[in-house]
C-alpha positions as CSV (number, residue, x, y, z in Angstrom):
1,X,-21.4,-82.7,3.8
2,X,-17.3,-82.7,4.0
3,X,-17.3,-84.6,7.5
4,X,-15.4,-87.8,5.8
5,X,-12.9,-85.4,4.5
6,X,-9.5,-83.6,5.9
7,X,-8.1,-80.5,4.9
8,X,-4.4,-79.2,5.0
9,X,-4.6,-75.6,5.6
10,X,-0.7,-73.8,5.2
11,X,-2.5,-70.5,3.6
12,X,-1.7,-66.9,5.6
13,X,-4.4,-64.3,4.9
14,X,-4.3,-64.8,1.3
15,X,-5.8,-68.4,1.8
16,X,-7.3,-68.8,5.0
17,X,-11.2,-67.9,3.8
18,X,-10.7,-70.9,1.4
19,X,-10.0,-73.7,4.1
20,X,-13.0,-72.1,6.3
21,X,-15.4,-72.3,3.6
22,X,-14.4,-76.5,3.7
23,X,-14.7,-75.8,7.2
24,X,-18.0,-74.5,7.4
25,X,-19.3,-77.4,4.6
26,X,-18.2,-80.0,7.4
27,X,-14.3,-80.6,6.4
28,X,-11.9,-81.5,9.2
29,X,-9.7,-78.7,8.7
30,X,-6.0,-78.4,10.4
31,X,-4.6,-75.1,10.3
32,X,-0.4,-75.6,10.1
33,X,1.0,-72.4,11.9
34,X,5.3,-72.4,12.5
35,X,5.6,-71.8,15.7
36,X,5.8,-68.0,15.9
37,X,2.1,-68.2,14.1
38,X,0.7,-67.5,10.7
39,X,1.3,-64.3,9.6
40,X,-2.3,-63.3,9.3
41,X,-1.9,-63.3,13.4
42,X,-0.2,-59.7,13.4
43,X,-2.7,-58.0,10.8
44,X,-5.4,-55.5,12.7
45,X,-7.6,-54.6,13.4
46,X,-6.5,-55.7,17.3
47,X,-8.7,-56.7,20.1
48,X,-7.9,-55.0,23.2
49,X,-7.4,-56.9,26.5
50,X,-6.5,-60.8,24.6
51,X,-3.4,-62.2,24.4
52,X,-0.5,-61.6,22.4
53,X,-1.8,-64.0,19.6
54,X,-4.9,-64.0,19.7
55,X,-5.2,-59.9,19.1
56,X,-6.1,-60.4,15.5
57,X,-9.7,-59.7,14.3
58,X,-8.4,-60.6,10.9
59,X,-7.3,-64.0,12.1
60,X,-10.8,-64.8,14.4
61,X,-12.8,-63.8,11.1
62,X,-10.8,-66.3,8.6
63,X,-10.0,-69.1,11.0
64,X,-13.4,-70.8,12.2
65,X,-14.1,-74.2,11.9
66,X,-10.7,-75.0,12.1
67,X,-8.1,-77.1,14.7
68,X,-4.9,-75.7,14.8
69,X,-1.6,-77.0,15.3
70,X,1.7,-75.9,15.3
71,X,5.0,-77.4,13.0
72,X,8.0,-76.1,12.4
73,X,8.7,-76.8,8.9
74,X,12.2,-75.9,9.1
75,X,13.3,-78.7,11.3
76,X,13.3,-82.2,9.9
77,X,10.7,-83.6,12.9
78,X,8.5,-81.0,11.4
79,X,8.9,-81.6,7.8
80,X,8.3,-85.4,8.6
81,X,4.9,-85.2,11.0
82,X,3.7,-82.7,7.5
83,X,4.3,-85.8,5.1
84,X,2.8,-88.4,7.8
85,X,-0.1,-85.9,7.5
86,X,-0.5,-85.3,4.2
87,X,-0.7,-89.1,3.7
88,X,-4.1,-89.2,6.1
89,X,-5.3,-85.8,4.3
90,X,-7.7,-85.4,1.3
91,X,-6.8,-81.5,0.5
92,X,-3.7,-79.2,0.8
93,X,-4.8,-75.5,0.6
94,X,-1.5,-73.3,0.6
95,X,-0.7,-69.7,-0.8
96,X,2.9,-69.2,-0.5
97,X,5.1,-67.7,-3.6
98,X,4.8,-69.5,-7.1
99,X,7.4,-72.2,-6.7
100,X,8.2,-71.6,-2.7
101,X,6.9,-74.4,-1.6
102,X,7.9,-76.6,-3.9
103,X,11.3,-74.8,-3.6
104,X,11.4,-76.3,0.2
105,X,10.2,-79.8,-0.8
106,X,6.6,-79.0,-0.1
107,X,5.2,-78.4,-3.4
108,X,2.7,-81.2,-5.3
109,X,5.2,-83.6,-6.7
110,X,6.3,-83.6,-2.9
111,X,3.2,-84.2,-1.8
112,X,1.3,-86.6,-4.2
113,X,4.7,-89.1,-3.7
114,X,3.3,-89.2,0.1
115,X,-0.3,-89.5,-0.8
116,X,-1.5,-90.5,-4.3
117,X,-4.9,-88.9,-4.2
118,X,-4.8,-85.5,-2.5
119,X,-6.0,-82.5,-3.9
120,X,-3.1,-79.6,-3.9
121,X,-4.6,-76.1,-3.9
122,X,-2.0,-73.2,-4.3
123,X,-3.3,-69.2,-4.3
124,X,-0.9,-66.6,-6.0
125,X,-1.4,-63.4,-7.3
126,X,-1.3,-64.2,-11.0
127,X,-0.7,-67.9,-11.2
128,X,2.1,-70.5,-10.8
129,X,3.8,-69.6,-14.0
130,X,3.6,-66.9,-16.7
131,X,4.8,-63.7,-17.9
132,X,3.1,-62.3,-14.2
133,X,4.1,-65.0,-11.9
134,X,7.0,-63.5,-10.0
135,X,5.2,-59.5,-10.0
136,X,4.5,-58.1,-6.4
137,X,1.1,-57.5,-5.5
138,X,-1.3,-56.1,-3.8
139,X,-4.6,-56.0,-3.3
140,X,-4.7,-52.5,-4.9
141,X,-2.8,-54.4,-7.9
142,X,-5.0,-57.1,-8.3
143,X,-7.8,-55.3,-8.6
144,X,-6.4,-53.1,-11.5
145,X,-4.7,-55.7,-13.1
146,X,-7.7,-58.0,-12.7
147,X,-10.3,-55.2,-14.3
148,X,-13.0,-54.3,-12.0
149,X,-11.0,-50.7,-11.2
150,X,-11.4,-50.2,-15.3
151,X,-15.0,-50.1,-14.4
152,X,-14.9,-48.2,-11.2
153,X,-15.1,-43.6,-10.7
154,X,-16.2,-41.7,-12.7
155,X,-14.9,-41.3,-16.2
156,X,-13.4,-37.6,-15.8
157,X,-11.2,-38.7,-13.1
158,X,-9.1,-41.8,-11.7
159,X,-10.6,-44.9,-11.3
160,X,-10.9,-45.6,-7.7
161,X,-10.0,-48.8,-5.8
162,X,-13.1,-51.6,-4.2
163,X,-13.6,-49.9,-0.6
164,X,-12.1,-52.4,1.7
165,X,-9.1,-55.5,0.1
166,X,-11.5,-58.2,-1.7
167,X,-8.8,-59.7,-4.0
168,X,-7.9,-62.5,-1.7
169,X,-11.3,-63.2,-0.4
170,X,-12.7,-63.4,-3.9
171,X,-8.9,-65.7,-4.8
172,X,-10.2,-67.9,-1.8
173,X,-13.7,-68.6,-2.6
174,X,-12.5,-69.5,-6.1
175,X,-10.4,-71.5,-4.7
176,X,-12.5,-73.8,-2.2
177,X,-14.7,-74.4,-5.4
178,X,-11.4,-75.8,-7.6
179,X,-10.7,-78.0,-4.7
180,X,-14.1,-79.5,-4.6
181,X,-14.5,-79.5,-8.8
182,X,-10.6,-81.3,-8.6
183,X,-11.8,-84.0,-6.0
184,X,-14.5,-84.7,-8.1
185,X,-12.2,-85.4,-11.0
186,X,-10.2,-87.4,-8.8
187,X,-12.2,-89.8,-7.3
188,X,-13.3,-90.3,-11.4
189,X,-9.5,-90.9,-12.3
190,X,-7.9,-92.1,-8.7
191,X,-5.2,-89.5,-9.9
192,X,-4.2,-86.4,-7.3
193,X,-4.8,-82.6,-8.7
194,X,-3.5,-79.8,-8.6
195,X,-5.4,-76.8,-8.6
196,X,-3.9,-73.2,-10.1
197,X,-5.9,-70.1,-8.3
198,X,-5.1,-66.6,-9.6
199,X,-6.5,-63.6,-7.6
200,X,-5.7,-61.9,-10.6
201,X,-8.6,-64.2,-12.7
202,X,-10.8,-64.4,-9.5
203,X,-11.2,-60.7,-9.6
204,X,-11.8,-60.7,-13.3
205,X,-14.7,-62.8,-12.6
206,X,-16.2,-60.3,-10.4
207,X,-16.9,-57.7,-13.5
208,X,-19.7,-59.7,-14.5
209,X,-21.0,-59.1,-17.7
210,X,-17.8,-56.7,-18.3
211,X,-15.5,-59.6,-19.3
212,X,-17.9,-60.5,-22.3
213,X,-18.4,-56.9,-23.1
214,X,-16.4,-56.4,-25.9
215,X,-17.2,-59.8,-28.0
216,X,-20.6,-59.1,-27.3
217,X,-20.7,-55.2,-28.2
218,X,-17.4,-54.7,-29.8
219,X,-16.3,-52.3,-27.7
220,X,-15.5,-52.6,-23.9
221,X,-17.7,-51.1,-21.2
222,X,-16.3,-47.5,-20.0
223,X,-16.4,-46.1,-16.0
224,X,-19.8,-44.0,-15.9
225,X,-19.5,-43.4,-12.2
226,X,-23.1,-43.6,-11.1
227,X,-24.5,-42.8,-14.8
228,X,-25.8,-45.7,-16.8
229,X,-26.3,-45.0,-20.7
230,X,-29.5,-45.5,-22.3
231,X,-28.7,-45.5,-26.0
232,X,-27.8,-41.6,-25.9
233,X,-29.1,-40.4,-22.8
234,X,-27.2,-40.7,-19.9
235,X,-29.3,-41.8,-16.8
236,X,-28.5,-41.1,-13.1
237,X,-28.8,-44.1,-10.9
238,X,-27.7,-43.2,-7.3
239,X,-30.1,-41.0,-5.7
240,X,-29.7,-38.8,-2.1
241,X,-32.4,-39.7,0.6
242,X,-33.2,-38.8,3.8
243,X,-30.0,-41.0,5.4
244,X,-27.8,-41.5,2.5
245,X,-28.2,-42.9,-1.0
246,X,-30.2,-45.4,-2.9
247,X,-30.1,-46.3,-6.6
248,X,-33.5,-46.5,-8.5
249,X,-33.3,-47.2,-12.4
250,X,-36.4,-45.7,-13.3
251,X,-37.3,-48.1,-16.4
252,X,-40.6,-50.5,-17.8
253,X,-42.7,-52.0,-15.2
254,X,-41.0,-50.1,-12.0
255,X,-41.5,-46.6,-13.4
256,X,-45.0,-47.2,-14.1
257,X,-45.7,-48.0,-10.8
258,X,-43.2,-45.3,-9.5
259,X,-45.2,-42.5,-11.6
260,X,-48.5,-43.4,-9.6
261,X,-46.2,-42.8,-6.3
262,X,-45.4,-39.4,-7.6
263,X,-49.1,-38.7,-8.5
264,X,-49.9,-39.8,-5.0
265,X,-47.5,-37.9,-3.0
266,X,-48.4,-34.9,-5.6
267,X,-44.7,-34.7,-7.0
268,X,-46.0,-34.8,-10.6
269,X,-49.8,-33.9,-12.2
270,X,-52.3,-36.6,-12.3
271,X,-52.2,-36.1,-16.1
272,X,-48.7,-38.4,-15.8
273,X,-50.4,-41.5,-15.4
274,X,-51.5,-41.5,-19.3
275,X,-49.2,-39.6,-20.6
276,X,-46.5,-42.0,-22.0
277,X,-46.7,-46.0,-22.0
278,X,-44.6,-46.1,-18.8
279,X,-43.4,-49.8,-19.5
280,X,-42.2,-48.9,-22.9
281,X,-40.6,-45.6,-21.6
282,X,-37.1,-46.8,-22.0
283,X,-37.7,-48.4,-25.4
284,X,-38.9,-44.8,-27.0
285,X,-35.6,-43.5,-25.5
286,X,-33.7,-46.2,-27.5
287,X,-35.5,-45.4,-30.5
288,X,-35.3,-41.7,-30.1
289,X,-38.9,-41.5,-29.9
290,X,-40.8,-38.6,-29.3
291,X,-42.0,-38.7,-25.5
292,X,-44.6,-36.5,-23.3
293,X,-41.8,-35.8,-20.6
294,X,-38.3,-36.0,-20.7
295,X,-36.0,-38.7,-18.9
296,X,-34.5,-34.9,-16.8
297,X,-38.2,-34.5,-15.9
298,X,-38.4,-37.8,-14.7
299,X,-35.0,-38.2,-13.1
300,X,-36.4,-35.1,-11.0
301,X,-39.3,-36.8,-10.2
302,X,-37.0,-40.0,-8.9
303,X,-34.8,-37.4,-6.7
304,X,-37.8,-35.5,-4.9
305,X,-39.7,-38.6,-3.8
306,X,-36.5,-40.1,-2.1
307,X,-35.2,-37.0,-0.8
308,X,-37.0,-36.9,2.7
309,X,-37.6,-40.6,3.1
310,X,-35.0,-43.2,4.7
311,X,-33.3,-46.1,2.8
312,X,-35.8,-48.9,4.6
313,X,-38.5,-47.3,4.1
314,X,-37.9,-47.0,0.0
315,X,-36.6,-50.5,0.3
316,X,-39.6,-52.2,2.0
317,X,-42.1,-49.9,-0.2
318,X,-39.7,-51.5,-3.2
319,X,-40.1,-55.0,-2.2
320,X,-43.9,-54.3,-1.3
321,X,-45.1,-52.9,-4.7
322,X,-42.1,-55.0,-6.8
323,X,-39.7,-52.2,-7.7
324,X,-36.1,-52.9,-7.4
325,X,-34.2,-50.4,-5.2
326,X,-31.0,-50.8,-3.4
327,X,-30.2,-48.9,-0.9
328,X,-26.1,-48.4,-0.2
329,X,-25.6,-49.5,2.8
330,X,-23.0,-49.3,5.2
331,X,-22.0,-51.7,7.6
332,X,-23.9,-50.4,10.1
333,X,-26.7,-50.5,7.8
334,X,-26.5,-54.3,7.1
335,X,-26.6,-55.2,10.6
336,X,-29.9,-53.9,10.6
337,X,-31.0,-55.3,7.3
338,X,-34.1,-57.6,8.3
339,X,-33.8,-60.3,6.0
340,X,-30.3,-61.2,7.7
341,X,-31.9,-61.2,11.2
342,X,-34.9,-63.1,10.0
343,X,-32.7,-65.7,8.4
344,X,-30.6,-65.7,11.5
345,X,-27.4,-64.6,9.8
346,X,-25.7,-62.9,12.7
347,X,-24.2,-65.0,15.6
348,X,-22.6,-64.6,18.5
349,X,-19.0,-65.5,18.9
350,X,-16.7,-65.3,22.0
351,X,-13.9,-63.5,21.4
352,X,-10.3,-64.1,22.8
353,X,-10.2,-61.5,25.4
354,X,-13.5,-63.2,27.2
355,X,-16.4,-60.8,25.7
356,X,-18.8,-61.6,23.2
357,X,-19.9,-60.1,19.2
358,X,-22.3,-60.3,17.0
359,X,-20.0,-61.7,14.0
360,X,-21.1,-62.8,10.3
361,X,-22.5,-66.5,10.4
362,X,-22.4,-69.6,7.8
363,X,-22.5,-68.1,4.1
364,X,-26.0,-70.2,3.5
365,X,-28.4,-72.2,5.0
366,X,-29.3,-75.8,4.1
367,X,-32.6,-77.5,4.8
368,X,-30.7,-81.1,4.7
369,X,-27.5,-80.8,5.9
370,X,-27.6,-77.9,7.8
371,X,-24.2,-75.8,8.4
372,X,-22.6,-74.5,11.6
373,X,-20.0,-72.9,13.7
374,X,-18.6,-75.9,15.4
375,X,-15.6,-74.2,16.7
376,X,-14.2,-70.6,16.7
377,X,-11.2,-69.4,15.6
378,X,-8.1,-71.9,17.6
379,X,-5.2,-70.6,19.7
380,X,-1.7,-71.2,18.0
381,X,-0.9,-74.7,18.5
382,X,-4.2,-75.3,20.6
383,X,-4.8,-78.5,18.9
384,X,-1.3,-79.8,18.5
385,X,-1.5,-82.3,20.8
386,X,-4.7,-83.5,19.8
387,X,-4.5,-83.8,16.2
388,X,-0.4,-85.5,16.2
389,X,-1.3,-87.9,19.0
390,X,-4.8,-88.8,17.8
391,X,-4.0,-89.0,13.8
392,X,-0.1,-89.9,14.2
393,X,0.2,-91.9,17.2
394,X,3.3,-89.6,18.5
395,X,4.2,-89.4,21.7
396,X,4.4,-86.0,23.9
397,X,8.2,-85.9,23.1
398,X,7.8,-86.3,19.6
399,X,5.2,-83.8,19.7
400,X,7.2,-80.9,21.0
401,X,9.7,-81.3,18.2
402,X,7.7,-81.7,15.7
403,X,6.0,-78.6,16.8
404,X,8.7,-76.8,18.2
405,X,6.7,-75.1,21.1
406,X,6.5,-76.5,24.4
407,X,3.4,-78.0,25.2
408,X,0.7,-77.4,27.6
């Protein structure tokens, strides 16, 4: 889909999911490493066994679909080779400091004087200007400041933190769809964008219907831990089974079919199955309606036909008899979960100490233009050669200053 197009990538790990997604949709991507290599190259977990540079786990994952080159941006060869390829490039995907780059002659005016129609992407915690701008962060940070953690523990004690760091990966996504939005305004106006990414926004974005909450409601939605409210009535969700959890929300169509599993497995009477309008259960708890068995009665009924069975088995008997239950999985968990394997997510990478993993595969899968790994994650400077001689023209000597390793 992106095969006509070349991407910049200067991002560390704040950035680098945003230039693989471009990757993975076809883009030519160049990943620009200073010669000691991007940072993202010293953040574990480590492989054991692979060279010096090539440890990172963090780096392989973010880094597909990618040729990488070396330049040192501090020298002027450097500099100059990074303008000559900007001027063949269609993106620039960075994610340096609010004014950094441009602070070093690298920023958008810098680059749109060298190439009237790229599209400049720059990731920051809070965006390029604003009472935020120049803040620290953290992933911790953004995910306060952003508002999911307002959502997040139960409401008695702390909120609590997303289990592994998301804000950059969520900054990066949003990102790779401002670049594609912005070259679609550009080839309209023939005018180069710039695109403003905010991990702080991109992980407001994840609260859902949260952000409207208030305008909606008048009143902002409040941690319940695993306890949704029902009008008045306060309704456990997360449910213990025979290998961990799953959350059932016992209401209309699903519990009337989950009352004749009961009846079934002899968890409640037969008399159940014509006692209430099941389907209309949760409206009569709205309406404080009178009803033949309490939601505590029934909320006992959810937690002893779970208990001794296994998430899969309530999951495929869910999908089966169309009742929604999600079972929380671990990781180990999802690389079990059938419908990745049958849609062939998984695939098997080689890793930079010469063995082999089953690694996460292309984010979706297209009838017409099918997506693919068409390269794993590069070696520092693997490509230099390659990329300056075949774009640029430059010669080997040229090369090595520009890049400021030795070749070969």
């Amino acid at each position: 889909m992106l095969s006509p197009y070349t991407v910049l990538d200067l991002t560390d790990e704040k950035g680098e999911l945003a230039s693989m997604v471009l990757g993975d949709l076809g883009a030519d991507v160049i990943k620009v490493e200073p010669p000691s290599g991007s940072p993202s190259r010293a953040m574990g977990p480590f492989l054991d066994d692979a060279p010096e540079m090539e440890r990172s786990l963090q780096y392989f994952a973010f880094n597909r679909n990618k040729r990488g080159i070396s330049l040192d941006l501090e020298a002027e060869a450097g500099r100059k080779t990074l303008f000559s390829l900007v001027g063949k490039a269609d993106f620039i995907v960075e994610s340096a400091r609010p004014g950094e780059m441009a602070g070093r002659g690298l920023g958008f005016e810098a680059m749109r004087q060298a190439n009237s129609r790229i599209v400049y992407v720059a990731i920051t915690p809070f965006g390029q200007d604003g009472p935020h701008a120049d803040l620290p962060a953290s992933d911790l940070t953004l995910a306060a400041m952003g508002g999911p953690m307002s959502l997040q523990g139960h409401p008695d004690r702390p909120p609590v933190r997303l289990s592994l760091p998301q804000a950059w990966l969520h900054a990066s996504v949003e990102a790779a769809v401002g670049a594609l939005t912005a070259h679609a305004l550009m080839l309209r106006t023939g005018q180069a964008q710039f695109v403003d990414v905010s991990a702080q926004t991109a992980m407001t974005w994840t609260m859902l219907q949260g952000m409207v909450a208030h305008a909606v409601q008048g009143r902002d939605f409040n941690r319940g831990g695993s306890i949704v409210q029902l009008g008045t009535i306060n309704v456990q969700l997360v449910h213990e089974c025979a290998d961990g959890h799953v959350v059932v929300f016992p209401i209309g169509g699903a519990l009337a079919k989950m009352v004749e599993w009961w009846v079934r497995d002899g968890i409640v009477p037969e008399d159940w199955m014509t006692a209430e309008d099941w389907p209309m259960y949760h409206v009569k708890l709205l309406q404080q309606q009178p009803v033949a068995h309490t939601i505590e009665e029934v909320l006992d009924a959810v937690g002893a036909y779970v208990r001794d069975k296994t998430k899969n088995q309530l999951l495929e008997q869910g999908i089966a008899d169309g009742v929604s239950i999600a079972p929380v999985n671990n990781m180990e968990d999802l690389t079990r979960f059938r419908h990745l394997q049958e849609r062939g997510f998984w695939l098997t990478a080689p890793l930079p100490n010469g063995q082999v993993a089953q690694v996460p595969g292309i984010f979706a899968n297209l009838s017409e233009t099918p997506m693919k790994v068409r390269r794993w994650a590069p070696r520092l400077g693997e490509h230099t050669g390659e990329v300056l001689g075949d774009l640029l023209g430059m010669s080997t000597s040229q090369i090595a200053a520009a890049s400021g390793r030795a070749l070969g």
